[in-house]
C-alpha positions, 0 to 999 in steps of 0.5 A: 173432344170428337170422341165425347160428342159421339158417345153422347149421340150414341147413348141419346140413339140408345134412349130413343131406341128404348123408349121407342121399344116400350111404346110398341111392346110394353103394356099400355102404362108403359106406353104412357109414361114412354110417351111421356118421357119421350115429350120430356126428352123432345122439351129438353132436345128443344130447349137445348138446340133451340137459341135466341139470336138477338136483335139488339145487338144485331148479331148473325149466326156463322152455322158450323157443321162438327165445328167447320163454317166450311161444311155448313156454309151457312148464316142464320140471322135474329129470332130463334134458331135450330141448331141440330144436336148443338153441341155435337153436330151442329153449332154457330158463332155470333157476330155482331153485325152492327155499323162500326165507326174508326176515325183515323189521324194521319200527320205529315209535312208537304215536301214543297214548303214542308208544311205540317198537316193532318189528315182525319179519315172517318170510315164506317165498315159493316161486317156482310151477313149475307154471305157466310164466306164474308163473315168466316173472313171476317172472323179469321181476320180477328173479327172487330179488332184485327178488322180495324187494326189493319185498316188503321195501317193499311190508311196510314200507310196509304196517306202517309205516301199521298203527302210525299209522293211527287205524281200524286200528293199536295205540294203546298200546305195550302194545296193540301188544304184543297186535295180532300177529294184527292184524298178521298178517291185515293184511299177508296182506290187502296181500299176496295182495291181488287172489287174496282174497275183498273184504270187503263192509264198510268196517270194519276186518277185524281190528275184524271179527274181534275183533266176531264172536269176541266180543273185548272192546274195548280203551279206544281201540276203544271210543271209536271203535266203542263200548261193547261194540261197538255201533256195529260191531252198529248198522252191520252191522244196517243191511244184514242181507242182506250179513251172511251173505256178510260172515261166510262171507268172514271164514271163508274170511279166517281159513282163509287167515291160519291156513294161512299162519301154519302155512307150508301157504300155497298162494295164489300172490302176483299178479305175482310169480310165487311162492307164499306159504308162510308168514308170521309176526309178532313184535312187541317194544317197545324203549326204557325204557317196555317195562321200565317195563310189565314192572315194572307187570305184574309188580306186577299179577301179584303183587298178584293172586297175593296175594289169590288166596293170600289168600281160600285161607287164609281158606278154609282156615282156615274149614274148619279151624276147622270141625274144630278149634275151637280152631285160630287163624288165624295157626297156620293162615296159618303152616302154608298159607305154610311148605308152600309154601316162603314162611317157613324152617322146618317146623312141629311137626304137633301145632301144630295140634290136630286134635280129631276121634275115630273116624279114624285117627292117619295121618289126623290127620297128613294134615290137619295137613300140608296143613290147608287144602287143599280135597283133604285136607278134602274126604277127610275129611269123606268119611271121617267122614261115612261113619263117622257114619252107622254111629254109630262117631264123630263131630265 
């Protein structure tokens, strides 16, 4: 093949040679159609070196030099380029430089009540052709296909860990639920590996972060590492002097991790050649202990519910009371229930008796319609107040 391409650039020399001799010796016909035939074989130089990179895709230019990126070290980008002698001496590879967007799923049990789970991780990667380097990885790795099959594992295999681990990963199916973010700081951790700030601890990064954004334990964290922390404090407390390098690299970790959840991500992956742009987590649970959880939650919610409806009607009753000594607490319960639309029915206004001289009857009417409601009482007891310190009513 090298041997072809240099008898190629050898005749091309020898016709240019020709041509050039029958301008400068040769009668003035001659010289003419030289010219001539020298424009011609300028056109068809042009139209063979000459290559449109397009836009749409976008593609960039790996430029070679005899067929080794190495010895160009360059990139051209889209609109047309010169490739001197392509073919012989000069060339390129086109690469397509277009986000690309890989969902990978990842299923597991948590070893504490050995939930099923699964774990969907989004990521959008961009091949970098601002560097020719970056884009030469990007090609021996197998461009977009061997980019992502490797990636696919290299997730895998990092969530698959996370679920099991004991320092690290979830410990319930509940708590898995909760741990997207540890999650997320973990995979970008694997991920961009060598490009990030080490750590300069050999507590867990997420059990970091929930200690210094004052993140309470969970029942397993605490077995691990204490009631409220403690044994996390009493580590970091034997090296005081790594501790502000240890809080201002936990800063720059989370600046990353925020900034790729977003899909601004610029730090480009160590031998892949390509930027990771975005990376997000979703964790579900799967089987009958995620219905099972979702009943109990719901029952916990409506018992809190309850009780904060509860202590509203005690305290509206009070305050009711406060105004109409004669109003009963079932009057009053029934009245605070049927305005939210938890019993049919209206009740009649004069039900609740409103003994109060000096106010108005479009008043008495407000408080009986939302008696109860701290913002009707609170106006009222503005207005009567005002009126007794003139003299013109009172309670």
């Amino acid at each position: 093949m090298k041997t072809k391409k240099l008898i190629i650039l050898l005749s091309l020399i020898v016709v240019i040679a020709v041509v050039t001799g029958e301008i400068l010796l040769g009668s003035t016909s001659k010289a003419l159609g030289a010219i001539l035939a020298l424009i011609a074989l300028v056109g068809l130089w042009l139209l063979h070196d000459l290559r449109n990179i397009p836009a749409k895709p976008a593609t960039a230019a790996l430029v070679t030099f005899y067929g080794d990126p190495e010895r160009a070290q360059k990139v051209k980008k889209r609109g047309l380029r010169l490739f001197f002698l392509r073919g012989i001496l000069y060339d390129y590879i086109p690469i397509e430089v277009e986000k690309q967007n890989i969902d990978i799923m990842v299923e597991g049990m948590v070893p504490g009540d050995h939930a099923p789970i699964k774990v969907i991780v989004s990521l959008t990667y961009v091949p970098n052709e601002n560097l020719w380097r970056s884009l030469w990885e990007f090609q021996l790795t197998g461009g977009k296909k061997g980019v992502e099959d490797i990636l696919r594992g290299l997730v895998q295999e990092r969530i698959s860990f996370w679920i099991q681990a004991d320092g690290e990963g979830p410990k319930t199916g509940l708590d898995a639920l909760k741990s997207r973010e540890d999650a997320v700081a973990v995979l970008v951790k694997r991920i961009l590996g060598e490009k990030l700030s080490k750590i300069p601890s050999d507590i867990p990064t997420p059990i970091l972060f929930k200690y210094f954004d004052k993140i309470p334990p969970n029942e397993y964290e605490k077995k691990q590492f204490g009631e409220n922390w403690s044994k996390v404090k009493e580590e970091l407390d034997n090296d005081l002097k790594k501790l502000p390098d240890l809080i201002k690299i936990l800063e720059e970790r989370k600046k990353v991790i925020e900034i790729v959840k977003k899909g601004e991500g610029s730090e480009e992956i160590p031998g892949f050649g390509v930027v990771l742009k975005r990376l997000n987590v979703k964790i579900e649970g799967t089987g009958k202990w995620i219905e099972s959880a979702q009943n109990v939650a719901k029952e916990k919610m409506d018992s809190e519910a309850e009780a904060i409806e509860r202590d509203l009607i005690i305290e509206s009753f009070k305050k009711v009371k406060r105004l109409d000594p004669t109003a009963t607490f079932d009057k009053t319960t029934a009245r605070f229930q049927a305005d939210r639309g938890k019993i049919p029915g209206k009740l009649d206004v004069e039900e609740i008796n409103i003994n109060i001289t000096g106010i108005s009857d479009q008043d008495k009417r407000l408080v009986g319609q939302i008696a109860g409601a701290f913002t009707a009482y609170d106006h009222l007891k503005r207005k009567v107040g005002g009126q007794q310190q003139k003299g013109g009513g009172n309670v």
